[in-house]
Phi, psi and omega in degrees: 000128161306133163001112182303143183250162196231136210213106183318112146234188177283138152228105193243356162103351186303180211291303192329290177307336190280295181299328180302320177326292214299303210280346171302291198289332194276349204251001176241322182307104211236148180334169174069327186304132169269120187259153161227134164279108157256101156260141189259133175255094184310358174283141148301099181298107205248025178276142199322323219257342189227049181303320155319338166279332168306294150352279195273330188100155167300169173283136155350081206243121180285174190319304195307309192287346180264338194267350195285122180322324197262003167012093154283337194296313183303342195272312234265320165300347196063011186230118179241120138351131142294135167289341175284311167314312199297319208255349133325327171284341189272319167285355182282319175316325186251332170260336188251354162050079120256180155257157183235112226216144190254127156224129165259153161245147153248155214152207174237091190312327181265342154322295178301306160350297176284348131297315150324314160289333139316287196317293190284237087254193194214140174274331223199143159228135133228131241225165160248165191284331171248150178171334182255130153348141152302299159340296196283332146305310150335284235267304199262336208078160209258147176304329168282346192262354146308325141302314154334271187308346191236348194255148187286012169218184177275160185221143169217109169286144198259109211257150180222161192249163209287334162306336172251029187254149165290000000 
């Protein structure tokens, strides 16, 4: 087997980011393959001891340990899991015998995005098209197309068409 790949996507849990996962797994995802969920959290992280991570991201955490009812991380994180994300990701495990890995960032998503892929490092990123507000879209400009253009691997955004978003 060639070098197990290691293949990004974006995740903020919107309807969107949920179909890039699922279009990741059924159409890119291969045996071996490590998927990592990135989520970025637009909050300032703010316990003391891991000021450091604001920089770097949380440590890589698999799936199980971060998705467990009993978390402390999501609790420590601020963040609770889609259940939908949780269990596409659970089922890519079990049938595509991959790992599935949690890394958070805090920040600025297109920033980080793009750190992230250095960092960890990433073979692959893939996104959804939506996610950010509209308003906030106005203002920053939209985040897949600032990644596209600035990451340091192929990226494949996941178009989600306007009708099915909330």
């Amino acid at each position: 087997m060639a070098g197990s790949r290691r293949l990004g996507v974006a995740m903020d849990f919107s309807p969107c980011s949920i179909k890039a996962l699922q279009w990741m797994v059924d159409n890119i995802v291969r045996e071996g393959d490590t998927i990592i969920l990135i989520i970025i959290n637009p909050e300032e992280y703010e316990h003391g001891e891991m000021q450091l991570w604001a920089v770097t991201g949380s440590p890589l955490t698999p799936l199980a340990e971060f998705s467990a009812s009993d978390s402390v991380l999501s609790k420590k994180y601020g963040i609770n899991p889609n259940q939908e994300a949780i269990k596409i990701s659970t089922a890519a495990i079990e049938q595509k015998k991959v790992a599935v890995l949690v890394k958070i960032y805090w920040g600025d998503a297109r920033e980080k995005l793009c750190e992230s892929i250095d960092h960890i490092p990433l073979d692959s990123l893939t996104m959804g098209n939506r996610g950010l507000g509209s308003l906030r879209r106005a203002i920053m400009g939209s985040v897949s197309n600032y990644v596209v253009n600035n990451a340091a691997c192929p990226v494949t955004v996941v178009k989600s068409s306007d009708h099915n978003h909330h």
